[in-house]
N, C-alpha and C positions, 0 to 999 in steps of 0.2 A: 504494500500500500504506500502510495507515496507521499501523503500525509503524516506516515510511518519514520518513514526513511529519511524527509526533511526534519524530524525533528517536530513538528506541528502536533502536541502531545492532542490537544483539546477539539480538534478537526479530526484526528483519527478515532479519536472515542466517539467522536457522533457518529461516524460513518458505521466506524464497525455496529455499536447500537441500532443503527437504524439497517444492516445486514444481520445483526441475531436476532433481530424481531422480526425477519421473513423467514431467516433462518436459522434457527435456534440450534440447530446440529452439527455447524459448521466447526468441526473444530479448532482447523484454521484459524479463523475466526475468534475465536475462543484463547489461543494462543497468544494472538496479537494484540487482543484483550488483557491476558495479564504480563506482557510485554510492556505496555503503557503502564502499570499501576506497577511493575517493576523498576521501572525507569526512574517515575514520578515520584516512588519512595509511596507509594498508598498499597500495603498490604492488606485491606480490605478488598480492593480491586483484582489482586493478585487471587485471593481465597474466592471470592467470589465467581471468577473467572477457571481455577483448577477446579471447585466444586462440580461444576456443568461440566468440566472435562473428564472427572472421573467418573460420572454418573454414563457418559455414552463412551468410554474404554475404562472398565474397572480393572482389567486388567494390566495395564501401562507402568510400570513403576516409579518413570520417570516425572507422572504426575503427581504421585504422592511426597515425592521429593520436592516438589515445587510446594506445592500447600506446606509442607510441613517445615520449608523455609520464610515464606510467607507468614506463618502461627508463630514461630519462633521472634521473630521480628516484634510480632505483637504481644510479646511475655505468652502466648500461649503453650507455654512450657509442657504441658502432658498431652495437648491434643499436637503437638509439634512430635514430641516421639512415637506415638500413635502411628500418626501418618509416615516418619522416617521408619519404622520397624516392619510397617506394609510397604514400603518401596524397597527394603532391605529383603524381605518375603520374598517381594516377588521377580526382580532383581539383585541377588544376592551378590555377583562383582560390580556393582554400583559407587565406583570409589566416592564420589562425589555423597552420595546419601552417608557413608558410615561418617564421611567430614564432617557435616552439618549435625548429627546426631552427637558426635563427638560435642558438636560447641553447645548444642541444647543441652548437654550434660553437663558442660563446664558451668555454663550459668546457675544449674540446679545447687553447684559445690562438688557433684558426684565427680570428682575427679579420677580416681582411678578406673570407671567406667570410662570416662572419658578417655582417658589416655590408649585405654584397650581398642577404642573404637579409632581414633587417630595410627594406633598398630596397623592395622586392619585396612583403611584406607592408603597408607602405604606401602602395605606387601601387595594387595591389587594394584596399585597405580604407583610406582615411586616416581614416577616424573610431575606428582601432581603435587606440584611444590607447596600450595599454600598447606596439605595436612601435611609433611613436613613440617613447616614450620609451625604449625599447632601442636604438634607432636612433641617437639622440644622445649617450647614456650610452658606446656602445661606439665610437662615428665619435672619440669621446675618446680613444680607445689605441688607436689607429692611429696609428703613428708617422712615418707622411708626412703624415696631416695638419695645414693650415695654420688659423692661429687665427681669420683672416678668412673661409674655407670653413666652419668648425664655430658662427661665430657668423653665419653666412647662412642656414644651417640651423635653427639658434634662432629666429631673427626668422621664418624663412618660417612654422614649427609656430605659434608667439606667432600669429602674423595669422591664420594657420585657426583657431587659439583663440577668439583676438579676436573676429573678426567677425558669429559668432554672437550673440553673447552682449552685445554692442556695446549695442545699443538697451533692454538692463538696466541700462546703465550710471548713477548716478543723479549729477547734478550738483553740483560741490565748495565748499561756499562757506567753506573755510577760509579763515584769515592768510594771505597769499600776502607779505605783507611779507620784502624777503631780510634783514634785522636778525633775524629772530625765531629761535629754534630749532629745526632740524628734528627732526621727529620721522620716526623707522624705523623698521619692523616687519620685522623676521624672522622667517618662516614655517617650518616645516620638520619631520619624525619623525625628526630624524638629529640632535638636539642632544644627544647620548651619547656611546660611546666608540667612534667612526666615522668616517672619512676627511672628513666635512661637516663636521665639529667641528673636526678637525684641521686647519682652513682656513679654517675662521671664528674661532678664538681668536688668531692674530696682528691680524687684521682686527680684530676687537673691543677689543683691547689697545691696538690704536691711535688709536679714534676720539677724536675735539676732544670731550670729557665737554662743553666751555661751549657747543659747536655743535648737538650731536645728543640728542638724549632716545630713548635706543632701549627696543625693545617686543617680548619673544619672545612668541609663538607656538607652543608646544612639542606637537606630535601625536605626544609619547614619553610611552609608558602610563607605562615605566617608565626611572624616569634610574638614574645612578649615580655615581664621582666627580666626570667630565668633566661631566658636567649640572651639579654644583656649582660648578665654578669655570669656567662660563659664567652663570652666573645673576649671579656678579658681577659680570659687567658690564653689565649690564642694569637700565633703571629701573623697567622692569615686565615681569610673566614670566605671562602665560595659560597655563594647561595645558587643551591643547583636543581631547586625546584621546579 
C-alpha cells in the first residue's frame, strides 16, 4: 500500500479500514493493520489486529508471537506468555518467540526462566544477536552466578563475533613502544544518566591522566548533566550518533 510505504501512518489506517469492512478476511490486510499500530507505538492496534489474524489461521505461530509482543508492551504480562508459549507450541524453532518470552520473564523478576529461554533462542539462532545480548545482560543478575562463568560466556559471543569478520581486520602499524601513552577509546549510547555511566565515572576519575589519553565515542543523541561531567574526563569526545 503506498500510503504504507510513504510513511502516511493515518491514510493507511482509513484505507485499510475501509478494505476490512468489505473484507474482513483479508489477512493481508490484517497484517498491514498491525504494521501501523507497530510502527505508531499503539499496541492496542497491534492486538486488535493479531486477534482477527488468529481467529482465521489458528494455527500460525508466528501470530501469537506478535500478540504476545504486543501484550507484553502493555504490562500484559501473563496473557503475553500465554500467547509466546502457543507460538513456542506450535512453532517450537521460533528463535525470535523464546527472545520475547525470555524478556516477559525478565520483567516478571523470573530471571533464571528467563535466562533458560534466552539459552534456547540462541542454540536455535546464534546469529540472532539481540538474544545474545539479553543473554549476557541478564546471566548478570543471577545471583549464583560466578564471575568466571559470565566472563566464559563473553569470550565464547566475542569469538563468534570475531571470527567472521577477522579477515577485515586491517593491520596496526602504531607506536607499540610501552614509554609512550596509551591511548582508549570508549565506545558506548549509555554515557548519560545510566547505570554505564555510573560505573564508568569512578573508573575515569581514576585513570594515570600522564599514562592514558582517553577518547569517547558517545552514540547518545542526547546527553545531559552526567554527559557533562564525563566529558571531563576525557581528551577527546566524538559524538557519533
Amino acid at each position: 500500500m503506498d500510503a504504507l510505504q510513504t510513511g502516511n501512518l493515518g491514510q493507511a489506517e482509513v484505507l485499510l479500514r475501509r478494505l476490512l469492512a468489505e473484507q474482513p478476511n483479508d489477512l493481508e490486510g490484517l497484517y498491514s493493520l498491525a504494521r501501523i499500530g507497530y510502527i505508531s507505538g499503539r499496541p492496542d492496534l497491534v492486538i486488535e489486529a493479531m486477534g482477527r489474524c488468529i481467529e482465521l489461521d489458528p494455527k500460525d505461530g508466528s501470530l501469537y508471537h506478535n500478540l504476545g509482543n504486543a501484550l507484553r508492551s502493555k504490562g500484559l504480562h501473563d496473557g503475553a506468555i500465554a500467547a509466546l508459549r502457543t507460538a513456542i507450541q506450535l512453532m517450537p524453532n521460533l528463535a525470535d518467540a523464546h527472545n520475547t518470552l525470555g524478556l516477559t520473564l525478565k520483567d516478571l523478576g523470573r530471571m533464571n526462566e528467563a535466562v533458560a529461554a534466552f539459552h534456547k533462542a540462541v542454540a536455535l539462532n546464534p546469529a540472532l544477536g539481540v538474544a545474545q545480548s539479553n543473554l549476557l545482560l541478564f546471566m548478570s543478575y543471577q545471583p549464583k552466578i560466578t564471575p568466571e562463568k559470565l566472563f566464559k560466556a563473553h569470550r565464547r559471543w566475542a569469538k563468534g563475533l570475531e571470527a567472521p569478520a577477522r579477515h577485515r581486520i586491517p593491520p596496526h602499524s602504531n607506536d607499540r613502544s610501552p614509554d609512550r601513552k596509551l591511548r582508549v577509546g570508549y565506545v558506548s549510547a549509555d554515557l548519560r544518566q545510566h547505570s554505564v555511566a555510573y560505573f564508568l565515572l569512578p573508573l575515569l576519575a581514576n585513570h594515570d591522566r600522564q599514562q592514558f589519553h582517553l577518547t569517547a565515542y558517545s552514540n547518545c543523541a542526547v546527553g545531559d548533566d552526567i554527559t557533562r561531567r564525563l566529558q571531563a574526563y576525557f581528551d577527546g569526545w566524538c559524538g557519533i550518533a
